[in-house]
C-alpha positions in Angstrom: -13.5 -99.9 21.4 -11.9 -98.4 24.9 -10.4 -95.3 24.3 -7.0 -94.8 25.8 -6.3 -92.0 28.5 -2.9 -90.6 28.8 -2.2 -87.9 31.6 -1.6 -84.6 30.2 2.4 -84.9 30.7 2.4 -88.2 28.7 0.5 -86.3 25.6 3.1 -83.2 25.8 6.0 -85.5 26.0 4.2 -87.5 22.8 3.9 -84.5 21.2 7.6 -83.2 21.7 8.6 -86.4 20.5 6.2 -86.3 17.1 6.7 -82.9 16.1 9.6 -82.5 14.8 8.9 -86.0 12.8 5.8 -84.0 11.4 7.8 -80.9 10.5 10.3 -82.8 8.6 7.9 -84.8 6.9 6.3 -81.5 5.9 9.5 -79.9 4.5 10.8 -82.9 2.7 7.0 -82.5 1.1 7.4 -78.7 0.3 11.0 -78.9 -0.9 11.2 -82.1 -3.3 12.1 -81.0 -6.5 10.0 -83.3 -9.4 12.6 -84.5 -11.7 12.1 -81.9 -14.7 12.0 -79.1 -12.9 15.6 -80.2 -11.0 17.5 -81.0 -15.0 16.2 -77.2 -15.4 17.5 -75.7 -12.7 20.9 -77.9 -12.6 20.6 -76.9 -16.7 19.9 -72.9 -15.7 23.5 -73.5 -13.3 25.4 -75.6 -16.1 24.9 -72.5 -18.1 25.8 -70.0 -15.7 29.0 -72.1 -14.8 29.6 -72.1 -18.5 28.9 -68.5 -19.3 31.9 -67.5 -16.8 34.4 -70.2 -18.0 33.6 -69.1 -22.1 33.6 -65.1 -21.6 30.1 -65.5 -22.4 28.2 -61.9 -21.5 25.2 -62.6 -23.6 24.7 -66.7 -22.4 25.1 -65.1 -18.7 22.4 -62.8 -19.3 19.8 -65.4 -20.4 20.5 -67.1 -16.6 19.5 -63.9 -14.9 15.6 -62.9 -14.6 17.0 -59.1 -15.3 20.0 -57.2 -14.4 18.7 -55.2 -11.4 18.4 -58.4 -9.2 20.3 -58.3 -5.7 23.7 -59.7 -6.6 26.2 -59.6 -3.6 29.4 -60.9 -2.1 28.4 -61.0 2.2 31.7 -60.3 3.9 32.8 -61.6 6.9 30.6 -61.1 10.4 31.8 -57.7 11.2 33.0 -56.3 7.7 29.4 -56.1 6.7 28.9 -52.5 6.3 26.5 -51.2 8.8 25.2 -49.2 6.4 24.1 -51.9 3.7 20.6 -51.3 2.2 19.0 -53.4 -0.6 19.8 -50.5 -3.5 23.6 -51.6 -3.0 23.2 -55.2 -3.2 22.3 -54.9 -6.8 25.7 -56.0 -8.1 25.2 -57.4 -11.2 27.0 -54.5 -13.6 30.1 -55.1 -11.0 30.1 -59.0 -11.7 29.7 -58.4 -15.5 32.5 -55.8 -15.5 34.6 -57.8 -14.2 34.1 -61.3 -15.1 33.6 -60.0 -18.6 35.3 -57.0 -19.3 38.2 -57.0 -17.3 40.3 -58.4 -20.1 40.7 -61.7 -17.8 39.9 -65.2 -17.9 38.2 -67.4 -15.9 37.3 -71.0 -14.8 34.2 -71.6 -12.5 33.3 -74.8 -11.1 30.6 -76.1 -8.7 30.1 -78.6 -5.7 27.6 -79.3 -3.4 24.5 -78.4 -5.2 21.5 -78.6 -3.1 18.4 -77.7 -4.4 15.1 -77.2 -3.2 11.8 -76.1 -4.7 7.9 -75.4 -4.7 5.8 -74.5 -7.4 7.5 -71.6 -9.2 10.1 -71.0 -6.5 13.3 -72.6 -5.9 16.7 -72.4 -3.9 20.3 -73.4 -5.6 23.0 -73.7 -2.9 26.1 -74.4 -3.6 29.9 -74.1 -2.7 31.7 -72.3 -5.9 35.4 -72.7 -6.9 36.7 -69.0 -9.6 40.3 -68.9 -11.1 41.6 -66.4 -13.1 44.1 -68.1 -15.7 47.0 -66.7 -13.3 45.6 -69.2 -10.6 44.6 -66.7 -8.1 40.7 -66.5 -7.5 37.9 -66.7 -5.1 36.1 -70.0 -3.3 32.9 -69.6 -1.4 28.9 -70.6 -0.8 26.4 -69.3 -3.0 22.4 -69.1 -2.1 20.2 -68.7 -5.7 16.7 -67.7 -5.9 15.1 -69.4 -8.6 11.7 -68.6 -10.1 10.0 -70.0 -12.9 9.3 -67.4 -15.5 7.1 -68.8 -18.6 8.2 -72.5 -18.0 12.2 -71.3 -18.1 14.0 -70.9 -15.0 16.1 -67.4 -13.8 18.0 -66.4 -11.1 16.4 -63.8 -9.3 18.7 -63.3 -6.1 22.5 -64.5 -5.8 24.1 -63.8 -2.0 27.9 -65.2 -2.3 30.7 -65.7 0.1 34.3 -65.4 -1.0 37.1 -66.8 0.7 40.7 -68.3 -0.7 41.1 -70.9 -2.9 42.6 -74.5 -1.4 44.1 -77.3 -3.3 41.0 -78.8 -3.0 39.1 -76.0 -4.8 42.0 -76.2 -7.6 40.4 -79.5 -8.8 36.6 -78.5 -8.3 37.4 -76.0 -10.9 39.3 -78.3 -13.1 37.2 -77.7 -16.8 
């Protein structure tokens, strides 16, 4: 059988156009979550959800690989401070003070989940709705780290964003 010879350009310009076709088709591959693992992970996030709606310190705690985990609200582009380091993203004793000790109450709801995961590793993304019983609150996107400890999932990073609450947040975090 005749081989067929392309000019160079034709091969780059096939290439260009393939590429990103391959790429994709390797990170659908490398992020496709198998069925159990996903109803774990959405489980691991039902429970956290539910831990901050109850007052629930100790059901929190079993959603968290440890308490020394990076745990932090990212402000917006230029309130970051400059001088931020890893030691004070570690804000888990802040949450739990808060969220749990402050005497308040609060209702948590999700949207949005994406999830994506290989092997023992996975990524929870999701947009997050907090009221306090006084209506006030917080709305943002959250990026989890996942890993698979033992065959149970825990959260072993949370980065958050925090902005105000619309109407439209009001119902995501209707119970």
């Amino acid at each position: 059988m005749p081989r067929l010879r392309l000019p160079p350009a034709s091969r780059r310009r096939i290439g260009a156009a393939l590429l990103p076709l391959l790429l994709g088709a390797a990170c659908v591959h490398a992020t496709d979550t198998p069925a159990p693992a996903h109803a774990a992970i959405v489980q691991v996030l039902e429970t956290y959800r539910t831990a901050v709606s109850t007052g629930d310190e100790a059901l929190f705690a079993t959603t968290l690989l440890d308490d020394d985990i990076p745990f932090h609200a990212v402000r917006a582009p230029g309130e970051v401070d400059p001088a931020l380091d890893s030691r004070a993203t570690r804000g888990v004793a802040a949450f739990r003070r808060s969220v749990f000790h402050s005497g308040r109450r609060y209702r948590q709801g999700f949207s949005d989940i994406r999830i994506a995961q290989d092997g023992a590793l996975a990524q929870a993304t999701l947009r997050f709705v907090t009221l306090r019983d006084d209506g006030s609150g917080g709305a943002g996107w959250k990026t989890l780290t996942l890993i698979d400890v033992g065959g149970r999932w825990k959260i072993a990073s949370e980065f958050y964003t925090v902005g105000d609450v619309t109407d439209a947040d009001r119902s995501a975090a209707a119970p």
